[in-house]
N, C-alpha and C positions, 0 to 999 in steps of 0.2 A: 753765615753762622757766627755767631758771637762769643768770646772764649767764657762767657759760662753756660751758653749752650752745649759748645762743642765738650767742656767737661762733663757736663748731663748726660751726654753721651757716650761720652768713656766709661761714666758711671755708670752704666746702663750694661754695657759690655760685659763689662768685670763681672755685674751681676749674671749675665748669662753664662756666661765661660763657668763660673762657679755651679750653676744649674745644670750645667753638661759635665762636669766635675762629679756631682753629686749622681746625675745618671748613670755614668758610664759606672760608679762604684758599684751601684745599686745593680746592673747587670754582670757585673765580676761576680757579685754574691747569689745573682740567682745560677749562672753558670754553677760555681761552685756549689751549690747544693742540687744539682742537678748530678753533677760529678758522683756526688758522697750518695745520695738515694742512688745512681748504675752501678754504685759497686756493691750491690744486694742484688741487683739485678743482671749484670755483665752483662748489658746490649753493648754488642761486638760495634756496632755504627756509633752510638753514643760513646764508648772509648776509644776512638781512632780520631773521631771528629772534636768533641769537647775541649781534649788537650788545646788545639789549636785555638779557636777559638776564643777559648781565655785568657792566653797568649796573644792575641792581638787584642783584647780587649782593653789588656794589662797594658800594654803597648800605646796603645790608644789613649787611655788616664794618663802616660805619664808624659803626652805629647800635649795633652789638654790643661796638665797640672803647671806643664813650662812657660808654654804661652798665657795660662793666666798669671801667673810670677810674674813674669817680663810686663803686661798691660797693667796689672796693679799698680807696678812700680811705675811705670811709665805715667799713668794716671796722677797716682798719688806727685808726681815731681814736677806736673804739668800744672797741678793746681797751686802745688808752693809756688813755682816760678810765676805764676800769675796773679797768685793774692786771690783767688776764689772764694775764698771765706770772705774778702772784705766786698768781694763782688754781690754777692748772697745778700748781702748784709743792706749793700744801696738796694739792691732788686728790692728786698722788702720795704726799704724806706719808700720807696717808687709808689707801691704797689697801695703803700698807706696814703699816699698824701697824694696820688691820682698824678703821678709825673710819668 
C-alpha cells in the first residue's frame, strides 16, 4: 500500500467513526424520547431498564468521540508529514498524461 493510499484509508476511517458518531447520537435521542413518552406511561420494566441503557450509550459516544479525536489527528499529521496534497496532485498529473 502506498502512503496515498494508505491516507485514503485513514480517510475513509475518520469517515466511519464519524457515522458511528452520528448513530450512536441518534440512539441516545431515540432512548431518550422513549424515557419522556414512559413517564405518561410508568412501564415499571421501561424505568428500571432505560436508565441504563442510555448510560451505556452515553458511554459508548464518548469512547467513539475519543477514538475519532485521536484518528483525525493522527490522520490529519500523517498527511502533513507526507505531503499528501502534493501526492494528489502528481496522481492527477499521472492520471492526465497516462503515466
Amino acid at each position: 500500500m502506498n502512503t496515498l493510499q494508505k491516507f485514503e484509508l485513514m480517510e475513509k476511517i475518520v469517515r466511519e467513526l464519524e457515522d458511528l458518531q452520528n448513530s450512536q447520537q441518534a440512539l441516545i435521542q431515540k432512548i431518550g424520547k422513549i424515557e419522556v413518552d414512559n413517564i405518561e406511561l410508568g412501564d415499571k420494566r421501561l424505568e428500571k431498564d432505560l436508565p441504563d441503557i442510555h448510560q451505556n450509550l452515553a458511554d459508548n459516544l464518548d469512547t467513539i468521540s475519543g477514538i475519532m479525536d485521536y484518528f483525525a489527528d493522527k490522520t490529519q499529521n500523517f498527511g502533513d508529514k507526507n505531503n499528501v496534497d502534493a501526492l494528489k496532485e502528481q496522481e492527477a498529473i499521472n492520471n492526465v498524461t497516462g503515466q
